[in-house]
Structures are given as structure tokens and as C-alpha cells.
C-alpha positions as CSV (number, residue, x, y, z in Angstrom):
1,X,152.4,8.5,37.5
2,X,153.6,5.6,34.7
3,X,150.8,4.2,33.1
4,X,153.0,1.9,30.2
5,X,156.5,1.6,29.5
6,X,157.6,0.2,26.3
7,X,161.3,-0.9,24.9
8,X,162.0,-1.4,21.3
9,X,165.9,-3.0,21.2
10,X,167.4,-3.8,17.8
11,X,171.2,-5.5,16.7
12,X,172.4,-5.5,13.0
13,X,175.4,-7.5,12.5
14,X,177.1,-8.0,9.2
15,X,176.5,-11.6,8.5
16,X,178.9,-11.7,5.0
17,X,179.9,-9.2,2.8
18,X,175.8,-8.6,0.9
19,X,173.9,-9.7,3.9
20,X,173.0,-7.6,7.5
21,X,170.9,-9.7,9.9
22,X,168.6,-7.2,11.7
23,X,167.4,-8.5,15.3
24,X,164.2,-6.9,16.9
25,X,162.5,-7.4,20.4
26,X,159.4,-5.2,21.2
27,X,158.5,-5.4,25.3
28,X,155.9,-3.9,27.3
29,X,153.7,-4.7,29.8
30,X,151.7,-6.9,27.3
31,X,153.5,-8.1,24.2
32,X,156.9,-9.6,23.8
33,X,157.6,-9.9,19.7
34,X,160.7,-10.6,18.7
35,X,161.8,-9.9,14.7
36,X,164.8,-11.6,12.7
37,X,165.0,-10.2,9.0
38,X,168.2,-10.8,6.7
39,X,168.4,-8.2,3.9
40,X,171.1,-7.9,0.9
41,X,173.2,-4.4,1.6
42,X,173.9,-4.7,-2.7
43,X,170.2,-3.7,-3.0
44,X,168.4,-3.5,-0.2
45,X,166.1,-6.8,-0.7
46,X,165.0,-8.6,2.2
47,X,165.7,-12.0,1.6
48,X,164.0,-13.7,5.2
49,X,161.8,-12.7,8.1
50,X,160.8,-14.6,11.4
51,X,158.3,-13.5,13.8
52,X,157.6,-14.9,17.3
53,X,155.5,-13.7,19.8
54,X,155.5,-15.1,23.5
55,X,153.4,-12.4,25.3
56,X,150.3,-11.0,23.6
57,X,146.7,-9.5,25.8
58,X,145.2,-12.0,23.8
59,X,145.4,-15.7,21.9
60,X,144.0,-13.9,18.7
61,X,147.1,-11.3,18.7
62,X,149.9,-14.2,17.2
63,X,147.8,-14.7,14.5
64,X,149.4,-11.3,13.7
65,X,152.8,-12.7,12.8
66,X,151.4,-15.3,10.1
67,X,152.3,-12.8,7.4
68,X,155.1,-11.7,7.7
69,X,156.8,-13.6,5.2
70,X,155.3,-11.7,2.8
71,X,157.9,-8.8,3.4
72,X,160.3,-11.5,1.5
73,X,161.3,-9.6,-1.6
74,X,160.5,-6.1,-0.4
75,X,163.0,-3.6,-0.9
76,X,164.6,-1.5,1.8
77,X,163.8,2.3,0.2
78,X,161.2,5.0,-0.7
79,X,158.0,3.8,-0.3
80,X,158.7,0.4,2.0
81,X,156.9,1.7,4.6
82,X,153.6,2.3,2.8
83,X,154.2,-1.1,1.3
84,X,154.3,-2.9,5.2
85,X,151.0,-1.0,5.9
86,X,149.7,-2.4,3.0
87,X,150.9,-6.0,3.8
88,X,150.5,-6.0,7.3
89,X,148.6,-3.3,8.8
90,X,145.1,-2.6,9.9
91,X,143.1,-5.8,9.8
92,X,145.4,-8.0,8.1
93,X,148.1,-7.8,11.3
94,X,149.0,-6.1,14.6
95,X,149.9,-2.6,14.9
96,X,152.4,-3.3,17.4
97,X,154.3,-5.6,15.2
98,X,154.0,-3.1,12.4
99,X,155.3,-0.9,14.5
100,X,158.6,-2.9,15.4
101,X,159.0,-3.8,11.5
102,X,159.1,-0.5,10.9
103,X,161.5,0.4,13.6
104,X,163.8,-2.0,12.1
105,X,163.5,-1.3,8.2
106,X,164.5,2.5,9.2
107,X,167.9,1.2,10.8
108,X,168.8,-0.7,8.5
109,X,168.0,2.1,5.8
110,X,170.5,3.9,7.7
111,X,172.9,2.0,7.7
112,X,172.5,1.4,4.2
113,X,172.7,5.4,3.3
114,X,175.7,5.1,5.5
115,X,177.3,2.5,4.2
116,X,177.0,3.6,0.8
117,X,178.6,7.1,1.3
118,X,181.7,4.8,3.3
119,X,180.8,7.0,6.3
120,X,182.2,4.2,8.9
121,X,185.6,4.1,6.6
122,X,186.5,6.4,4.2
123,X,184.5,9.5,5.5
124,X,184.6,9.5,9.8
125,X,188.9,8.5,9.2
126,X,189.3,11.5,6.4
127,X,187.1,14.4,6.6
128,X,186.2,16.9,8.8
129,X,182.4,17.0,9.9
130,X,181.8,20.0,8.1
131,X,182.9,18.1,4.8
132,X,181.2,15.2,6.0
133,X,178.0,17.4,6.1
134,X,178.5,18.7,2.9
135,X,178.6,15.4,1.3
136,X,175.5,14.0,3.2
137,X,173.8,17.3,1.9
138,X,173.7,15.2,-1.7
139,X,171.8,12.8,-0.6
140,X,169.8,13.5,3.3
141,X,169.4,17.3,2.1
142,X,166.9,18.6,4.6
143,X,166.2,15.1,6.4
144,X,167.3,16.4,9.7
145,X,168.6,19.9,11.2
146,X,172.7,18.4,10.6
147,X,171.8,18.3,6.8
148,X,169.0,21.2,6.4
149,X,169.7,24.1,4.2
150,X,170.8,26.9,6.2
């Protein structure tokens, strides 16, 4: 038997050539959040975030999304995650909107690793995936089973 079902959906769209646009909707049976963050692909900055929240169990919940500009600035690698705990978690925010925050910051760091090793041009068009691998081994060395050390 279902007791809760929950969908996290998120878009990244190249808005110019320094800037990705990361949209973010968390749905379940009682929130609806949506996210909007802009961050720089030269370094990872996040330059705006916006925050809405139409469903919540209760009126106190949207409170929750009052701080979230104070991801402005933060940068998209090691340690970010710690950093929107610190910002936003426990009782300063809502775990749920951590939760989709976080969600999104991962994608995007993807696609930044990605991006940075031209894995959508240079690397996918030109190289086998076994040289692909061994390039990603530089930098995702035992981040998943494609890049762990044999």
C-alpha cells in the first residue's frame, strides 16, 4: 500500500555563454516549492535564487523560503552542501526545501564537471567510452562504479 509519493523535476537551460538557469519544482501530497537559481558556469557562483511555495501542511512552512537569498554568492563545489545546511537547515528553514536546493546544486555540479571535461562536444563525438572513462578517472576517480578503480 502507497502511503506518499513525492516528485522532484528540475530543467537547466543555458541562458548565455557564463550563465545556466536551474528550474526546480518539489510536489507531494503536501508541499508544492518551486526553485529558480542562475549560477555563472566560469566559476560556479550563484548569482540569484527565488523561492515560492503554493502548497505547504502549514502557514508557518513559507516562512521557510525567506532565506534563501542568502545562497547568493555561494559557490557550486566541495563543501556547498554543508554550507546550505548551515544557511538553511534545521531551525533556520524547511527540510524539504533543503532538500530540493540540494537536488538542484548536485545537477548543476554535474553539468559543470561535464562541461569542463567538453564531455557533450569534444569527448561523446571523439572517444571511445573506455577513453572517455579514463579521462573521467582524473577527476570522478571512485565517485561511482563507471569511474572506480578496478
Amino acid at each position: 500500500m502507497d502511503i506518499f509519493q513525492r516528485s522532484i523535476h528540475s530543467n537547466v537551460k543555458q541562458v548565455d555563454d557564463d550563465r545556466l538557469l536551474v528550474n526546480s519544482s518539489l510536489i507531494d501530497l503536501e508541499h508544492s516549492f518551486h526553485l529558480e537559481m542562475t549560477i555563472r558556469r566560469s566559476d560556479g557562483g550563484i548569482e540569484a535564487v527565488r523561492a515560492s511555495m503554493s502548497k505547504s501542511p502549514l502557514t508557518r512552512c513559507r516562512a521557510g523560503i525567506d532565506r534563501v537569498d542568502a545562497l547568493v554568492g555561494l559557490r557550486v563545489g566541495r563543501g556547498v552542501i554543508k554550507e546550505i545546511h548551515r544557511l538553511l537547515g534545521g531551525p533556520r528553514g524547511c527540510a524539504h526545501l533543503v532538500e530540493l536546493i540540494i537536488d538542484a546544486v548536485r545537477l548543476v555540479s554535474m553539468i559543470l564537471i561535464g562541461s569542463s571535461a567538453n564531455y557533450w562536444d569534444d569527448l561523446k563525438q571523439n572517444l571511445t567510452e573506455e577513453e572517455i572513462i579514463a579521462q573521467g578517472k582524473e577527476r570522478l576517480r571512485n565517485s561511482c562504479l563507471v569511474f572506480a578503480d578496478d
